[in-house]
N, C-alpha and C positions, 0 to 999 in steps of 0.2 A: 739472398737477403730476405730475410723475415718482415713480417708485417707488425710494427707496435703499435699502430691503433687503427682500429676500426669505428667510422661514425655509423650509428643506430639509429637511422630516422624513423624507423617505428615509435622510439620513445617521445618524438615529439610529436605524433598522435593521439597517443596513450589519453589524455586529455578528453582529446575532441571526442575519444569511441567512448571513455564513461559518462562524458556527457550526454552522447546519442542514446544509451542504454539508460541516463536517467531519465529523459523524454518518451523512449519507449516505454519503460516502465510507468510512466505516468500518463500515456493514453490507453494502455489497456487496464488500468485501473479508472478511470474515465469511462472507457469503452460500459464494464461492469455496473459503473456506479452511474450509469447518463439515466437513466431513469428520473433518480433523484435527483442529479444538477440541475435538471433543465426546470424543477419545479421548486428550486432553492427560493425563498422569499424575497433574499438577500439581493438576487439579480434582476427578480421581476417588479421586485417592487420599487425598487431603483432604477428602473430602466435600463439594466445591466452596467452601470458605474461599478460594483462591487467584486470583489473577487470571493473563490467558496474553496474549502480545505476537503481532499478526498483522501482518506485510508488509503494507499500505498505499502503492500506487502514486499520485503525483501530488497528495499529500497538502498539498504547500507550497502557495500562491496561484500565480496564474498569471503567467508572465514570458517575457521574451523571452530566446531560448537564440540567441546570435551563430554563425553557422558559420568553426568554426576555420580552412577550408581557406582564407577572404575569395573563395569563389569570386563569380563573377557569376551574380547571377539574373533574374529578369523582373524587367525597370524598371531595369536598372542598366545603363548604358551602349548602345553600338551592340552589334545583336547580327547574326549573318550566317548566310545559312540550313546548317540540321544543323548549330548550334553544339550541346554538350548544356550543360543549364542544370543546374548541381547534380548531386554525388550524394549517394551514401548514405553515411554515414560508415563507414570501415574497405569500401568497395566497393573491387574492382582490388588492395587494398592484400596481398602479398605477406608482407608481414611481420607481416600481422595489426593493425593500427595503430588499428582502430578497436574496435566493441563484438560486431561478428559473429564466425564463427567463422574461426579461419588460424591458424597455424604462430608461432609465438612470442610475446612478451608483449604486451599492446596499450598504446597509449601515450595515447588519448581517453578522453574519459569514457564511463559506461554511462549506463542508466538510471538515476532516482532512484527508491528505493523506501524510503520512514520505516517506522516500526514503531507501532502506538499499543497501550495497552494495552485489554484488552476484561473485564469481570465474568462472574461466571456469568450475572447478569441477563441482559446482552448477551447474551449464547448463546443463552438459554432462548428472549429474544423473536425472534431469530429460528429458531431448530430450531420453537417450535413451532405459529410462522403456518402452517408445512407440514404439522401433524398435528391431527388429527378422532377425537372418540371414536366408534364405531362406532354403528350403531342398539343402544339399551340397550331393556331392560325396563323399566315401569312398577311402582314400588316401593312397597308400600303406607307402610313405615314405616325408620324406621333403629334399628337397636341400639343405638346411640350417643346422645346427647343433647347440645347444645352450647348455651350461654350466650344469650342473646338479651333485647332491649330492647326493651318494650312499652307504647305513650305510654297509658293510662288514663284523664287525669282533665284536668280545668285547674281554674286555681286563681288566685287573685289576685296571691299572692305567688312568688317564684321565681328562678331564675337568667336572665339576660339575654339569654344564648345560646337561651334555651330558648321566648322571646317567640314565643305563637301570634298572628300579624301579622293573622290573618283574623278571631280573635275580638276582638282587640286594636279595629281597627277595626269591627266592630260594634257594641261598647259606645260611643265616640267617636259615631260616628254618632249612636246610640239616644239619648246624655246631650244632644248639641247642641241635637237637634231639640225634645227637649222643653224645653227652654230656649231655643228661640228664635234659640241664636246661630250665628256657623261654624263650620263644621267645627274642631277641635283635638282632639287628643290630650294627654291630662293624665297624671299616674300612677296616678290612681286608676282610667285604662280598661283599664292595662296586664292583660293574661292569658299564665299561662305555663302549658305543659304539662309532665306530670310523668310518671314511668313509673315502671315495678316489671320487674325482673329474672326474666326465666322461663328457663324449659329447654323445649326443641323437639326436637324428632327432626331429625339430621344426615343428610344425602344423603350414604351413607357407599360405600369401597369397599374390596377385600380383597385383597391383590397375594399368590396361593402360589407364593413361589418355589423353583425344585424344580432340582436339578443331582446330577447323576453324579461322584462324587467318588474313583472305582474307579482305579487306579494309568493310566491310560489319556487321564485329562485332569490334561495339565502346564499349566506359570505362565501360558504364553498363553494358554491358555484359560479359565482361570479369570477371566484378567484380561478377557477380551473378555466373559466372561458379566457380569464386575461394572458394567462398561461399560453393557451394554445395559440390566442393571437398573437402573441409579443413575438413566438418563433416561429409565427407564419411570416408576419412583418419581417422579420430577419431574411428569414431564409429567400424572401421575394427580393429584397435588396439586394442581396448579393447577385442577385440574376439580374435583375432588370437596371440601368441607369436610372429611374424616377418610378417611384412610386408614392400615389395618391392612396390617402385612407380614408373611410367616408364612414361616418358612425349612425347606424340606424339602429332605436327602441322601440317596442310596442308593447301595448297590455293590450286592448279592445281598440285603441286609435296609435300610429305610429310616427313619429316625428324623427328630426335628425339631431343628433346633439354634438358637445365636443369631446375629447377623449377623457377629459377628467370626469363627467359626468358618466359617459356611458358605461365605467365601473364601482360608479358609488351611487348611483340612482338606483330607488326604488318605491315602486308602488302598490296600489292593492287594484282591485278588480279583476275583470276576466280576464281571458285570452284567446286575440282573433290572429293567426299568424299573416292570413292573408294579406291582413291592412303591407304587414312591412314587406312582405313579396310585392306586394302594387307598387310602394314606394319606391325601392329598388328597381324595377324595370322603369318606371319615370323617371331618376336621378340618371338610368347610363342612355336613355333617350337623349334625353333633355343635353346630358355635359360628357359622355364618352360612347362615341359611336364607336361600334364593336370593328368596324376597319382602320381603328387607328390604336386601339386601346385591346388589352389582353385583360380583358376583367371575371376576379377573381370574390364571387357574394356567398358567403357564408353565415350562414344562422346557427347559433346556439339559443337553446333552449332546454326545458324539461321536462320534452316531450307531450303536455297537457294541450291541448286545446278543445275549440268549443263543437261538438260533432258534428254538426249542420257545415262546418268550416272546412271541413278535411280535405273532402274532393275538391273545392278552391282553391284550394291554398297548396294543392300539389298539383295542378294543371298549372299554376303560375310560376312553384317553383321549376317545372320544367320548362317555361318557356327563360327560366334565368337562365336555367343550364345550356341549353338552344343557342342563348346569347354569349355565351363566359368559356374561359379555356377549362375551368374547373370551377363547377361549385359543388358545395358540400353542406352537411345537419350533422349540428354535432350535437346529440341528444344526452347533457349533463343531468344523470340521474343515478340512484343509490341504490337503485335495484337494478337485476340482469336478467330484465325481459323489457320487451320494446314496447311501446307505448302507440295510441290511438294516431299520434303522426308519423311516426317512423314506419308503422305498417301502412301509411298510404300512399308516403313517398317511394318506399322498395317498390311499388308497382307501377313505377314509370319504369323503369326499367333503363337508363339511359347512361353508355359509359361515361361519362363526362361530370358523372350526380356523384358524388361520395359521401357515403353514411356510415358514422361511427356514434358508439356510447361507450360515453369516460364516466364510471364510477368512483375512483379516486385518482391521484396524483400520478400514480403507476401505469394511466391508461393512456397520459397525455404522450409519451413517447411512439405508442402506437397508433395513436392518432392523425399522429404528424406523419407515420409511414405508408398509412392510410390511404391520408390525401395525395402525400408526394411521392409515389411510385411510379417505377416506366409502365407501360401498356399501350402495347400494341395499336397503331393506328387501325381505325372501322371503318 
């Protein structure tokens, strides 16, 4: 007897695998383009509400692409030796005619390249497979306290979802055998577990963020500072239950402000970094002591300050670093040599200190690599 039909559950994958191939293809062109996403305006200045569109090569299914010239190729007729088989399109061509480069307008097609739209999610999962909280401290407790659900008891009666299956089955067991009969489950074996609402200590962390706001740092630089924070702020989220943000400014005197000011404030006079390093070791004094809190003070600036100030103001930024799981100077400047504070801060010398400078938009992805890399406990 013969077989007249065969089912083909492969075909009702078929689906799911061009789907998984559209997803791949759209995080290595992610991968390519994270440079740009992560400094998209659209997401940062929205506080990532937005979504952003990346070039996507070869996105369609696969097909056959006819060559227009109908030349002859291998397997196509008599061939005679040093015939040549094929070229490239727009090759030889004078007039430009194809997709390469020549002298006037081309008249073939180019490449295909779609566009797909991508989330902040997207973004996040891939920027931050690349990034690692450093070696932290061991914390005894959190300042904070967060919500939590604690099974206590069991009980006969209950919600259904909430069926303890292990006690559930014990009683059945227990009830049969002394009766004699099989195994079954009745209602009266049912057990559900119940719980009561507590508060726990949160594994919590503290972002100081500290910027130079003296007539000296303009809109790009503000903006590249906002940039870097917004995906530190992310990136710390997703590690920690609670995270505190603390906003500190200086020109010559340093104050604290709120988030909206600390990237559209701006003033003139000089600039003492110090004042905001003293600030900053008073604020995690005073409201996060280093055995409960994982604090994270970062300054941006560009690079100036006043020279009398130097050796102060990198004695104190090492006593942040002393205190903090990571701090770091992200020195936002247009040129590519280091300035009178970043040559004072490299001579503390201290793994825990990380130093980078972002010239433009392009830098900020390495900067985030920067601070967030694994490295070896000291």
């Amino acid at each position: 007897m013969g077989i007249l039909t065969r089912d083909d559950w492969s075909l009702d994958r078929r689906g799911q695998r061009a789907q998984e191939r559209h997803r791949q293809k759209v995080r290595e062109a992610l991968r390519k383009n994270l440079a740009d996403a992560i400094t998209d305006e659209g997401i940062i200045v929205s506080d990532g509400r937005r979504t952003i569109r990346i070039p996507v090569h070869s996105l369609d299914q696969p097909h056959f692409i006819y060559d227009y010239r109908k030349q002859r190729h291998v397997g196509q007729g008599e061939g005679k030796p040093g015939q040549p088989i094929g070229r490239l399109p727009g090759a030889g061509d004078a007039a430009g005619g194809g997709s390469g480069a020549g002298s006037g307008a081309g008249d073939k097609p180019g490449e295909r390249a779609l566009e797909a739209e991508v989330t902040l999610e997207d973004i996040e999962e891939v920027l931050f497979e690349d990034l690692c909280l450093p070696n932290l401290r061991t914390k005894q407790q959190s300042a904070e306290v967060v919500n939590d659900v604690e099974f206590t008891d069991i009980r006969n009666k209950g919600v259904r979802a909430n069926i303890d299956r292990r006690r559930t089955l014990l009683e059945a067991l227990r009830r049969s055998r002394l009766a004699g009969r099989r195994l079954a489950i009745r209602e009266d074996d049912l057990r559900f577990k119940t719980w009561e609402d507590s508060l726990r200590p949160a594994t919590g962390a503290v972002v100081i963020a500290m910027m130079d706001v003296s007539g000296s740092m303009g809109l790009q630089e503000k903006y590249l500072a906002r940039t870097f924070f917004f995906w530190m702020e992310r990136f710390l989220r997703s590690q920690y239950q609670s995270v505190a943000i603390r906003y500190l400014v200086h020109h010559v005197e340093a104050y604290e402000t709120t988030k909206e000011q600390f990237y559209s404030i701006r003033e003139s006079g000089g600039t003492l970094c110090s004042s905001v390093f003293r600030l900053a070791l008073d604020l995690i004094q005073r409201e996060y002591p280093t055995d409960a809190w994982n604090v994270y003070p970062v300054y941006v600036g560009d690079g100036d300050n006043l020279a009398h100030d130097n050796e102060l103001a990198a004695r104190l930024m090492g006593e942040l670093a002393d205190q903090s799981a990571l701090a770091g100077y992200v020195e936002v400047q247009r040129f590519y040599h280091p300035l009178t504070l970043m040559a004072a801060l490299r001579g503390l010398n201290q793994p825990n200190l990380r130093l980078c400078t972002v010239s433009d938009r392009g830098h900020i992805l390495n900067a985030l690599r920067t601070f967030f890399r694994e490295e070896e406990a000291v």
